[in-house]
C-alpha positions in Angstrom: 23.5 7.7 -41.2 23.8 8.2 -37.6 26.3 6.2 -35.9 25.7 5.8 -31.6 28.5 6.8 -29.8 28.7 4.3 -26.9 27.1 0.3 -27.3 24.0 0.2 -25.3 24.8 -3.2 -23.1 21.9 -5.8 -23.2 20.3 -5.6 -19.7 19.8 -1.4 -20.4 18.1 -2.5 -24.5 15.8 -4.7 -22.1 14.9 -2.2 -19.1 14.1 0.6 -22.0 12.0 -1.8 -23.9 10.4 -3.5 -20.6 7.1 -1.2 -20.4 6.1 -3.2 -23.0 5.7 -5.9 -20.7 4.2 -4.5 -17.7 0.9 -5.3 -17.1 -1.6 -3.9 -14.9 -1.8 -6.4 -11.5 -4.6 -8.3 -11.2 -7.0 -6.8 -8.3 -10.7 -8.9 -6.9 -13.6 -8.1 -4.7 -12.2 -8.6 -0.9 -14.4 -11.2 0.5 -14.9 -9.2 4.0 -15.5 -5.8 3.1 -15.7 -5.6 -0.7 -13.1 -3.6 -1.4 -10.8 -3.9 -4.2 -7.5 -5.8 -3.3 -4.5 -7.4 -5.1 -4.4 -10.8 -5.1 -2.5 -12.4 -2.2 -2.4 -9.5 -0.1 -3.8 -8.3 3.0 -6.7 -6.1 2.7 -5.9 -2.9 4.2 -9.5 -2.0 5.0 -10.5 -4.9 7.1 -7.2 -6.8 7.9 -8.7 -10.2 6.3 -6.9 -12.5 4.2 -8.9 -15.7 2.6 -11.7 -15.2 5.1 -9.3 -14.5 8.2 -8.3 -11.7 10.2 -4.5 -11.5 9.7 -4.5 -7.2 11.3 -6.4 -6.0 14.1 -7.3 -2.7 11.8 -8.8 -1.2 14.9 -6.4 -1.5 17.2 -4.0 1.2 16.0 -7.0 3.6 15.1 -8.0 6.3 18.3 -11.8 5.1 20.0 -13.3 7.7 17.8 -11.7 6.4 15.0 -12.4 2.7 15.7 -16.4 3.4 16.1 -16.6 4.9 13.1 -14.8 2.6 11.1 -16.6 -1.0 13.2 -20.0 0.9 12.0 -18.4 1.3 8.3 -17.4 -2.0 8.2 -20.9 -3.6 9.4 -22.6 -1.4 6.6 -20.2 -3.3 4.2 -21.1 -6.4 5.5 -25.2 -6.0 6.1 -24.4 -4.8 2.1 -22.5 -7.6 0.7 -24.7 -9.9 2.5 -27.7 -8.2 0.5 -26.3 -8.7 -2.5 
């Protein structure tokens, strides 16, 4: 019978035996845009948390890049509201 050269102390048994317990985070509808977020977080898209703007999204984005994405983001909207 094999015999292991060195003890394994507890806290390594546990991290080797700890993807048994990770689970898959729990992600919902963002309320703005509709994108998929993790709860309590920021959404990255629009910048809203629980019907807020927490991040100006467009204010780091170039003007190109912020008409593009205000017209994205009112598509979203006009579609969620549809719904």
């Amino acid at each position: 019978m094999a015999v292991p050269k060195h003890r394994r102390p507890k806290f390594r048994q546990r991290n080797t035996r700890m993807h048994i317990y990770i689970k898959a985070g729990s992600t919902r509808a963002c309320g703005k845009c509709g994108k998929p977020v993790l709860s309590h977080t920021i959404c990255q898209n629009c910048g809203t948390y629980r019907g807020k703007e927490m991040i100006n999204v467009l204010a780091r984005l170039s003007k190109r890049d912020q008409k593009t994405k205000e017209k994205e983001l009112k598509n979203q909207e006009v579609s969620l509201e549809q719904k």
